[in-house]
C-alpha positions in Angstrom: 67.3 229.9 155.6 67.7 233.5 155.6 65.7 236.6 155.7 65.6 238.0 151.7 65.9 241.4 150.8 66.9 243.7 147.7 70.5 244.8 148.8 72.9 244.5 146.3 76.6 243.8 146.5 78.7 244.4 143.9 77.3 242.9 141.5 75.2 240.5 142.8 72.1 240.7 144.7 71.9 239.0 148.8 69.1 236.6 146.9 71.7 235.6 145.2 74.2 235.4 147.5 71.8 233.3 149.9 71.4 231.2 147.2 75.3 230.5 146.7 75.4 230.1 150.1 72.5 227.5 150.5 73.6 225.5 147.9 76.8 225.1 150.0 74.7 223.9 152.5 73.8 221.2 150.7 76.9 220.2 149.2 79.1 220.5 152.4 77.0 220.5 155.3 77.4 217.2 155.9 81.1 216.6 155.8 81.4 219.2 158.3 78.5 218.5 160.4 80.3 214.5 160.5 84.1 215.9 161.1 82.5 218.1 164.2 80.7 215.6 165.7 83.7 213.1 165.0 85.5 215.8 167.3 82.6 216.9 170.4 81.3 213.4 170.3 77.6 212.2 169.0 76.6 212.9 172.6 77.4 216.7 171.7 75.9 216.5 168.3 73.7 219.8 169.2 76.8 221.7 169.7 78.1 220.2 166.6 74.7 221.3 164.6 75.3 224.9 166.7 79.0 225.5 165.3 77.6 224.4 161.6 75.4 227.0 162.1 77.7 229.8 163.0 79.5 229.2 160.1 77.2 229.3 157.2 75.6 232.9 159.1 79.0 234.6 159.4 79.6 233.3 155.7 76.7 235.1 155.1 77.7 238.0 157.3 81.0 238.2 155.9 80.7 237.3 152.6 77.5 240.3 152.1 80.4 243.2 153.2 83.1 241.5 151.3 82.3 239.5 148.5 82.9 236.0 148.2 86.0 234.6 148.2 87.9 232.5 145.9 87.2 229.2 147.6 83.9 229.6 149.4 84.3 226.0 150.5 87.7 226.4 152.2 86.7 229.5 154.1 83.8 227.6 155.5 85.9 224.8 156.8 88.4 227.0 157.8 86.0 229.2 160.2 84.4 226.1 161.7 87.9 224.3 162.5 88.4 227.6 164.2 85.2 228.0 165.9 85.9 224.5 166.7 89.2 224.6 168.6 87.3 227.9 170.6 84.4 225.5 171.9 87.1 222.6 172.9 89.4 225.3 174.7 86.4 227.1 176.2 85.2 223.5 177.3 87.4 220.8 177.9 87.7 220.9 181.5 83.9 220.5 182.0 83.4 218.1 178.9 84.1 215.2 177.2 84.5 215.7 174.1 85.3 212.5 171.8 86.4 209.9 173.6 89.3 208.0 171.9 90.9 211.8 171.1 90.0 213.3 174.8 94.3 213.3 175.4 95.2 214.8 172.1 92.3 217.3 172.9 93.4 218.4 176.5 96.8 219.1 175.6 97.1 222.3 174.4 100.0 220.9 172.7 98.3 218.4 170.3 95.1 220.4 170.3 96.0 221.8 167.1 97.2 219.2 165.1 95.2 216.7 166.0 92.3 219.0 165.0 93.7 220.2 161.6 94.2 216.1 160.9 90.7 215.8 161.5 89.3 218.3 159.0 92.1 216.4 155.8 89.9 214.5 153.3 90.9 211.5 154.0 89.4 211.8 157.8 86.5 213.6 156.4 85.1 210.6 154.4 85.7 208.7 157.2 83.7 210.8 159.8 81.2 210.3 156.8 80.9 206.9 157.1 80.9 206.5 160.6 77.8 209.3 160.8 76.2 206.8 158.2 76.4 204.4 160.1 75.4 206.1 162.9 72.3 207.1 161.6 71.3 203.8 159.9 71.5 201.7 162.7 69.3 203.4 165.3 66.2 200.8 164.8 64.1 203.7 163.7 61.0 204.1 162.1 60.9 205.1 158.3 59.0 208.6 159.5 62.0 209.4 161.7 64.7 208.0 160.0 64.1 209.4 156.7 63.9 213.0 157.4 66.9 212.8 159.6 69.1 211.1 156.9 67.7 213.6 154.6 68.5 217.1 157.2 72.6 214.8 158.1 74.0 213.0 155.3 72.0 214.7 152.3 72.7 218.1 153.7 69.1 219.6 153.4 67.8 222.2 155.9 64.5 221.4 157.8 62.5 224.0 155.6 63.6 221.7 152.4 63.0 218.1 154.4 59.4 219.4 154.8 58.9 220.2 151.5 60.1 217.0 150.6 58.2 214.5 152.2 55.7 216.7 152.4 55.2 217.8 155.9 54.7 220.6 158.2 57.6 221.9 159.6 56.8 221.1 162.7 56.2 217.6 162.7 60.0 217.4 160.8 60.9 219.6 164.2 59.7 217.1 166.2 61.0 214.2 164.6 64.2 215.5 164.4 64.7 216.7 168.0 63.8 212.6 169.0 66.2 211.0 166.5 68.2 213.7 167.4 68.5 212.1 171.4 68.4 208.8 170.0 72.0 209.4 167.9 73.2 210.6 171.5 73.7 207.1 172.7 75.2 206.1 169.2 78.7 205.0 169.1 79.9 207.0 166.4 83.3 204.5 165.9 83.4 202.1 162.6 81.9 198.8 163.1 84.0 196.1 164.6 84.9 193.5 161.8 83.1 190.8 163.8 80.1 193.3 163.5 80.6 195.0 160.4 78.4 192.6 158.2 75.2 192.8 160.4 75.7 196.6 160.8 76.3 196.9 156.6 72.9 194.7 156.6 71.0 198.0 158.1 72.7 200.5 156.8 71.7 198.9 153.4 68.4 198.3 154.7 67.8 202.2 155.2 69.7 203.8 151.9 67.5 201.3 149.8 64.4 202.9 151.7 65.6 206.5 150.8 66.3 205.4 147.3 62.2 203.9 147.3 61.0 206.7 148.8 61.9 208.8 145.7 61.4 206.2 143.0 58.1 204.7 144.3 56.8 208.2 146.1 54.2 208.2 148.4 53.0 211.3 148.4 51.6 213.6 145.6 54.4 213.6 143.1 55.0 210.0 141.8 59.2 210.8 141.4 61.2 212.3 143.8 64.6 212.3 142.2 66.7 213.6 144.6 66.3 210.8 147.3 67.4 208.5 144.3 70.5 210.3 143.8 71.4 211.1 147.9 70.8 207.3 148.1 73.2 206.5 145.1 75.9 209.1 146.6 75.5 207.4 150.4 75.9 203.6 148.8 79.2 205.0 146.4 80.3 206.3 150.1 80.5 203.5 151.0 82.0 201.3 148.2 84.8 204.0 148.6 85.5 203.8 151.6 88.4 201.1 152.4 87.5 197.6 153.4 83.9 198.8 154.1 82.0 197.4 151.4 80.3 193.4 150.7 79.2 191.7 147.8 75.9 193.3 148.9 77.1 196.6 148.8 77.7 196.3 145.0 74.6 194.8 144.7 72.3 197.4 146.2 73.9 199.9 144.2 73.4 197.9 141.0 69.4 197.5 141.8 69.3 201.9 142.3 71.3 202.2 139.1 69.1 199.5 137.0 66.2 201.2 139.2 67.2 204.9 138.0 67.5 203.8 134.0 63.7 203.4 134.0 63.6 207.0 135.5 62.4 208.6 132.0 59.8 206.5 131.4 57.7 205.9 134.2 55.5 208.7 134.6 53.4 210.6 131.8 53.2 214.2 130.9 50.5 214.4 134.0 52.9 212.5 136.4 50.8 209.6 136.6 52.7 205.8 136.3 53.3 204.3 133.8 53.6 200.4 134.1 56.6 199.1 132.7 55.0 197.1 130.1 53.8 200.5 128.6 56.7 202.3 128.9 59.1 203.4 126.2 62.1 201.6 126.2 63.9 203.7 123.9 64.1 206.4 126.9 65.6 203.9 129.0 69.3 205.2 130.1 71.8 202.9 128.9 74.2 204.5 130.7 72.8 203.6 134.2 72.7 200.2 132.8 76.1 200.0 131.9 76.8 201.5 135.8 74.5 198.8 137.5 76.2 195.7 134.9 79.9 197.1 136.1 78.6 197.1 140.1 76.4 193.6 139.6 79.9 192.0 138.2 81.7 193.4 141.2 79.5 191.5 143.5 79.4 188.5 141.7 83.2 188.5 142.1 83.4 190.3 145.5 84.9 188.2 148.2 83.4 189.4 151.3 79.7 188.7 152.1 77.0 186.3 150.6 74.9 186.6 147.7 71.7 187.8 149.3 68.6 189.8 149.0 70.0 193.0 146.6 72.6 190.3 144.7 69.0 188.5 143.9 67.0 192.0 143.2 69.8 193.1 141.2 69.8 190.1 138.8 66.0 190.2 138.8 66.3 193.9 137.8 68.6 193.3 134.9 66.3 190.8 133.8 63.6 193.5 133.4 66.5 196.0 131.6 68.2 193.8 129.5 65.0 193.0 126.5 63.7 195.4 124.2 60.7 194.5 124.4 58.4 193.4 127.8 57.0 190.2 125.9 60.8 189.0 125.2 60.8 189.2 129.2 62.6 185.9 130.8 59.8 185.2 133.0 60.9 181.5 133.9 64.3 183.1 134.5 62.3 185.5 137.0 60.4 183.0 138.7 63.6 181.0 139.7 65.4 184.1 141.0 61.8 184.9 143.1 62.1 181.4 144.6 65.9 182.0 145.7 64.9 185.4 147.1 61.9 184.1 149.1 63.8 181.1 150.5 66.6 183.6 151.8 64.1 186.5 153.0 60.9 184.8 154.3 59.1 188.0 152.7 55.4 187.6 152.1 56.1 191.0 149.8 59.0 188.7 147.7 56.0 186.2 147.6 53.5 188.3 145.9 56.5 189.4 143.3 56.9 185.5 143.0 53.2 185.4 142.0 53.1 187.9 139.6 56.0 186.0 137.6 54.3 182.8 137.9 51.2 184.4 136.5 53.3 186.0 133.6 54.8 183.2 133.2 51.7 181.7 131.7 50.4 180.0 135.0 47.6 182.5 135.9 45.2 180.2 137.9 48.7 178.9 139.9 49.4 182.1 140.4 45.7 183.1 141.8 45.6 180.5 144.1 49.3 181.1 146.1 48.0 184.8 146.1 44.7 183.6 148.0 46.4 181.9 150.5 48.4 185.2 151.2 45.4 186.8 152.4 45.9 185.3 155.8 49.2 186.0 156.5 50.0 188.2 159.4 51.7 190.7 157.5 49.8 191.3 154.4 46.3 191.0 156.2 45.7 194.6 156.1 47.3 195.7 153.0 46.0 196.7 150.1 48.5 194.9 147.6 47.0 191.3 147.3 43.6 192.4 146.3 44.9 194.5 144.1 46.6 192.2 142.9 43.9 189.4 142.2 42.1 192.0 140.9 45.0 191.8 138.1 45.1 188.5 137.6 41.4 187.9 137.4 40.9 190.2 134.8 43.8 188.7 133.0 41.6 185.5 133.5 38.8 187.8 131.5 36.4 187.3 135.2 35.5 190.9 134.6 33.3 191.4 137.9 35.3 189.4 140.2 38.3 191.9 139.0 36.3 194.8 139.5 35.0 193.8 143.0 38.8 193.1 144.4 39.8 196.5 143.2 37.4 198.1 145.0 38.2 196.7 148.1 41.7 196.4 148.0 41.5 200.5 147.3 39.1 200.6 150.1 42.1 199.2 152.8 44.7 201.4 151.4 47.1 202.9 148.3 47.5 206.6 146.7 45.7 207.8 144.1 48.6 207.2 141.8 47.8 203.2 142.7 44.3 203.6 142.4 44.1 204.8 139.0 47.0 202.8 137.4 45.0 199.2 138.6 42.0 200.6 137.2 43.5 201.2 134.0 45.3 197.9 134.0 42.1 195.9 134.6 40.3 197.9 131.7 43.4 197.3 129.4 43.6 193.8 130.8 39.6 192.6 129.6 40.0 194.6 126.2 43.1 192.6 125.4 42.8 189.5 126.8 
């Protein structure tokens, strides 16, 4: 974030006093970045990203001639409330800043209080969760909303949301700058309770895909733990925050924390997967469980809100967590909770899951034919999973070449290496123990 050089001060180093200050860029960029545009408004949220900005570099500035002071994280807030209330008095004849405050704002009089009120805690985690909201229900694509979540709520600069999902720089630029114009027209104002459920339903939608895009990665490495744990900390936003979370709610956060127990276990010393009947059970975190069996009873009591797609992944989840060993697996218990979740989602994807537990459930040839007849569905024409899933079953059925033959298509029409070799292996383990 800043330039590096060999100055000392005191006696610490300005590496290492960019490093103190960068990792208060991650922990409390976000809360101040929400609070300021809580205050200009989301249609000012460059001048919200500029006054961020200032802060952190006269930190830096400050802090190099000075030392550091005793609460870092207090001086930072302190010195953007500040350079707030400058912009607003420099401004607020030609602006509009937020909309429901634009009185309190104007009056020179209230200016200050209301202000100060606006940077308490309490206000902070609300501006939180009104910039998650914000940002999860903008109808985005995965490629723009993910690195936008990851640079506003997680608190990572643009340099670090590159290296994360591993693109140039300036592709993230991009990205960002239209996301950016999109969150313009964004009410930035809690959901009205007629609306809150619906709005909840996307904003679950998107944390669950930050929380996949770490635990089922993409790109080269197979794990990328830090989008589990922004994901974790965004849902536990929300279950804190008053009146705000649904049966749901609980539920998704049960599925990441049943989801995060595996963590140890599913990728060798190379970083390839390892499939979860392989993997060592022993190095499964019971802790986590015992986190995701606390949120999963929650739900189940939880007044507000159905029981609907995460209640059902959760219970399928624990399902998968709660045997010792993957042959004591409750597979007809599976199957039933697969039905449930297809009849509630329409998902072709919750269909092929249904397969797989029909086929371990004993009915492989069942299983092969409802896979089949997938192949022509509009969504899964072009995708790569029920070949390669076929390909699984048939070499379960010991029909070595047919096996062999879907494999290679299905990793002709798409998948990562990661997928590639893990079927492979799976069909050679498959026809050596039948």
């Amino acid at each position: 974030m800043w330039v590096i050089n060999a100055l000392k001060l005191g006696g610490m180093t300005l590496q290492n006093l960019e490093r103190v200050i960068e990792q208060l860029y991650k922990q409390q960029s976000a809360k101040l970045l929400a609070v300021l545009t809580r205050l200009f408004g989301p249609q000012h949220f460059s001048l919200a990203e500029d006054v961020l900005q200032e802060a952190f570099t006269k930190a830096l500035s400050v802090w190099k001639k000075q030392g550091i002071p005793d609460k870092p994280e207090a001086w930072l807030f302190s010195t953007a409330k500040n350079a707030a209330l400058d912009v607003i008095r420099q401004h607020k004849n030609k602006w509009v800043f937020a909309e429901d405050l634009k009185v309190f704002l104007e009056s020179e009089w209230s200016l200050n209080s209301t202000v100060e009120q606006q940077f308490s805690e309490p206000k902070i985690k609300d501006d939180q969760l009104r910039m998650i909201f914000a940002c999860c229900n903008m109808q985005l694509k995965a490629e723009y909303c993910l690195p936008f979540i990851l640079k506003v709520l997680c608190g990572l600069s643009v340099k670090a949301v590159a290296r994360a999902l591993l693109q140039p720089e300036s592709v993230i630029k991009k990205r960002l700058y239209r996301t950016k114009q999109k969150l313009k027209l964004q009410s930035y104002q809690f959901p009205e309770p007629e609306q809150l459920s619906s709005v909840l339903d996307e904003v679950h939608k998107v944390l669950y895909l930050l929380f996949n895009e770490g635990f089922h990665s993409s790109g080269k490495q197979p794990l990328n733990l830090m989008f589990c744990h922004e994901a974790i900390g965004l849902t536990k936003l929300l279950v804190d925050g008053p009146n705000i979370a649904n049966k749901e709610t609980y539920s998704l956060l049960a599925l990441m924390y049943f989801h995060l127990g595996r963590v140890s276990s599913r990728v060798d010393a190379q970083g390839f997967n390892i499939p979860i009947d392989l993997q060592d059970r022993k190095q499964w975190a019971g802790a986590d469980f015992a986190r995701a069996k606390q949120c999963l009873e929650l739900a189940k009591h939880h007044q507000s809100g159905g029981a609907g797609r995460f209640f059902l992944e959760a219970l399928i989840a624990q399902q998968h967590c709660a045997v010792a060993n993957f042959n004591l697996t409750n597979w007809l218990m599976i199957v039933e909770l697969y039905r449930h979740l297809v009849f509630i989602t329409g998902s072709p994807v919750a269909e092929l899951n249904l397969c797989i537990a029909i086929a371990y459930s004993g009915e492989i040839e069942s299983a092969i034919t409802q896979v089949e007849q997938l192949l022509t569905d509009k969504y899964l024409r072009k995708s790569h999973m029920p070949l390669a899933i076929l390909a699984h079953f048939n070499a379960m059925a010991g029909r070595a070449d047919l096996a062999y033959a879907q494999a290679g298509e299905s990793m002709r029409l798409g998948g990562t290496s990661h997928e590639h070799r893990l079927l492979m292996q799976q069909i050679k383990r498959q026809l050596e123990n039948p």
